[in-house]
C-alpha positions in Angstrom: -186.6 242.9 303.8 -184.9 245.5 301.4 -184.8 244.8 297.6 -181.1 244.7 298.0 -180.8 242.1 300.5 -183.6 240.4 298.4 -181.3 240.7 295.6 -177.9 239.9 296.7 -179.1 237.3 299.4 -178.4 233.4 299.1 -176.4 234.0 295.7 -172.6 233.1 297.3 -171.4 229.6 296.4 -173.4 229.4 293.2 -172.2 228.3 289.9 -171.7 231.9 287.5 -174.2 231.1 285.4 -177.1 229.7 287.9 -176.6 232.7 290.1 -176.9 235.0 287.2 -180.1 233.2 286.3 -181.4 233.6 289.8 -180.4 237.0 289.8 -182.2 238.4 286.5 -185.5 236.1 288.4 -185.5 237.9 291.1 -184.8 241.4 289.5 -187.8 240.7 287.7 -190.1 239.5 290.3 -189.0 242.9 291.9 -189.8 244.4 289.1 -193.5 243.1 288.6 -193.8 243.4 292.5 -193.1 247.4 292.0 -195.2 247.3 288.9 -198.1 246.2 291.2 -197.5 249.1 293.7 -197.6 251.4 291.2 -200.9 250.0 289.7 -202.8 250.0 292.8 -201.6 253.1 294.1 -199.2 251.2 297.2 -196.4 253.4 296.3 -196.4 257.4 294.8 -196.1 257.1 291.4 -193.1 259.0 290.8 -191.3 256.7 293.2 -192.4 253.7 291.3 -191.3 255.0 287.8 -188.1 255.8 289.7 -187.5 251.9 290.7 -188.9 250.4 287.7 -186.1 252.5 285.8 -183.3 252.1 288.0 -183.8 248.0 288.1 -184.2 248.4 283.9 -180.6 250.1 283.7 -179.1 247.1 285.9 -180.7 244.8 283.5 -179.7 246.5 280.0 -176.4 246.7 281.7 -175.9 243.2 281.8 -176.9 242.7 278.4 -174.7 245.1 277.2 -171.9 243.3 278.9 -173.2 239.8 278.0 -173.8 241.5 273.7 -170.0 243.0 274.4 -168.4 239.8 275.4 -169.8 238.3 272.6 -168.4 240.5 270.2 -165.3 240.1 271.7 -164.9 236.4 270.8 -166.3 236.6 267.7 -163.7 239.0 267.0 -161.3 237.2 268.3 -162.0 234.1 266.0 -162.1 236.0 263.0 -158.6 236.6 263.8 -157.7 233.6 264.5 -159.5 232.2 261.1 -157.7 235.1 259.3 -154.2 233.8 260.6 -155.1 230.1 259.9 -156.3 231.8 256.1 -152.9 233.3 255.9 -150.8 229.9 257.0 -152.7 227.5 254.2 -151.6 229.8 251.9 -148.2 230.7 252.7 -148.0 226.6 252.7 -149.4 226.2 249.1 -146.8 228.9 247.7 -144.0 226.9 249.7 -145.1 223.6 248.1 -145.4 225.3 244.8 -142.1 226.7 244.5 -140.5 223.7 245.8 -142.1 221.6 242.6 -139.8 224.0 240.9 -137.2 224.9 242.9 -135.6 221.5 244.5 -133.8 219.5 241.5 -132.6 216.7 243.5 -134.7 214.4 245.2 -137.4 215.8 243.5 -140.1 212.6 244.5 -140.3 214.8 247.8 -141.8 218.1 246.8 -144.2 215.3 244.4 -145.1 213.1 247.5 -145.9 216.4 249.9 -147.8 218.2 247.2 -149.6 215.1 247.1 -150.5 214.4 250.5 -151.3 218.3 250.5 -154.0 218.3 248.0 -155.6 214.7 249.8 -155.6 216.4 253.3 -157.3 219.9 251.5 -159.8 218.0 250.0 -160.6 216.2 252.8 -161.0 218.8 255.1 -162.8 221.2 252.8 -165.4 218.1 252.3 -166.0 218.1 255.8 -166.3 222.0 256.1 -168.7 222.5 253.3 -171.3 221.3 255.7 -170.4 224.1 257.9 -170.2 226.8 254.7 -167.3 227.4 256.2 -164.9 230.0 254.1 -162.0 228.2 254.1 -163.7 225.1 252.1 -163.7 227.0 249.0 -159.9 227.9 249.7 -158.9 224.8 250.1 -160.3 223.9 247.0 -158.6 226.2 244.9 -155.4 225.7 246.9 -156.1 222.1 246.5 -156.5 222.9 242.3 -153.4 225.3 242.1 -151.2 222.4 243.8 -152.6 220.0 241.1 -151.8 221.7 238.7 -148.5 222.4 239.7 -147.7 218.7 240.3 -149.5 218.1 236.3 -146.3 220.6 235.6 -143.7 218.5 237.6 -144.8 215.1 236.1 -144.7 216.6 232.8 -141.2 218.4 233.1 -139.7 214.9 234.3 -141.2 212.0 232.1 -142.6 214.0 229.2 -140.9 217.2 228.5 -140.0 216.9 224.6 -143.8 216.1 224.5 -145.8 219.6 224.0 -148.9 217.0 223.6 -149.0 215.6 226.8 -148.9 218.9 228.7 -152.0 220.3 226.9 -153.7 217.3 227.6 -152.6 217.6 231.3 -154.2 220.9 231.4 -156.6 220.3 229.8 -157.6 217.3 232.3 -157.0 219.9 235.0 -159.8 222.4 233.4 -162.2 219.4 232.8 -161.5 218.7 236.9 -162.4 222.2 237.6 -165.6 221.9 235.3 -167.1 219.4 237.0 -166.1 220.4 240.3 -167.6 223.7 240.1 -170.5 221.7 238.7 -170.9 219.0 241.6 -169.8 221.5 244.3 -172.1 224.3 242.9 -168.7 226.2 242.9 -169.5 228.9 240.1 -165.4 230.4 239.8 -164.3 226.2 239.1 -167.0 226.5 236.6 -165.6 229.4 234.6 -162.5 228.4 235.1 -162.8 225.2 233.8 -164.6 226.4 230.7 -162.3 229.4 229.9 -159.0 226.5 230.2 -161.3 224.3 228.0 -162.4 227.0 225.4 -158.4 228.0 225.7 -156.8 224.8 224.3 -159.8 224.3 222.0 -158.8 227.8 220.6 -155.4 227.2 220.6 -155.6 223.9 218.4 -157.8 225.8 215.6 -156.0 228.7 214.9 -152.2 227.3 215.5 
């Protein structure tokens, strides 16, 4: 029997991934047969060598196809992920401006900015066990939407009261603080702090 029909033989019907299994066996029982030769002298030495290399190219073929395909679909996710990036954040900046924008029926915009920021925190919770990238940008999306709505609820209820909107922001920065802090976040962190040291700032000098 030929190492081709050794090869190729009884490898129909097989699942893709068995026969490619059986295949790489083979090659390399092939392989340590010709090694053998060559070792005691079967086969001219030149003509081994010549084997042994032409069954090493078939093989670092395949896992040059195999590392190729690979990169392909990791590719291909990052892509995707990139798209999915861009969406989340087209969404916040809708939600945002419609805070602001819509001056009629304005519970809406408050109720979907609301549900918003509960469904991006309770994704990026679940994602931070996969250090996944967009958990951190669903926190900040999550914070920016926040403190939009702290805006809205102020404009409506208690816009002749300067008081209440510092101390809205200033809840917002203590959020971030301790957020950064629990979450080992480090840009909540000195966000929070900077907002904090802000308003602290602004009530000793004004």
């Amino acid at each position: 029997m030929s190492f081709s029909t050794f090869y190729e033989s009884d490898n129909t019907g097989l699942p893709d991934e068995k026969r490619t299994n059986m295949s790489l066996q083979r090659k390399q029982i092939i392989m340590n047969e010709i090694s053998f030769w060559k070792k005691n002298k079967l086969l001219p030495e030149h003509y081994c060598d010549f084997l042994l290399t032409l069954y090493a190219q078939g093989e670092n073929q395949e896992e040059e196809q195999t590392e190729n395909a690979s990169k392909a679909v990791l590719a291909k996710n990052q892509k995707y992920k990139v798209i999915l990036y861009v969406v989340v954040g087209l969404l916040t900046a809708i939600l945002l401006a419609s805070l602001f924008v819509m001056t009629t029926a304005v519970f809406i915009p408050i109720i979907l900015v609301a549900v918003a920021i509960l469904s991006f925190l309770y994704i990026a919770i679940k994602l931070v066990k996969n250090k996944s990238l967009m958990a951190p940008l669903l926190f900040v999306f999550s914070a920016l939407l926040l403190l939009g709505l702290s805006f809205k609820v102020w404009d409506i209820y208690f816009v002749e009261e300067p008081l209440v909107l510092i101390g809205l922001i200033f809840g917002n920065c203590l959020l971030w603080l301790f957020s950064g802090l629990m979450m080992k976040l480090v840009y909540f962190s000195i966000s929070g702090v900077l907002g904090v040291l802000l308003i602290i700032g602004y009530y000793i000098f004004m």
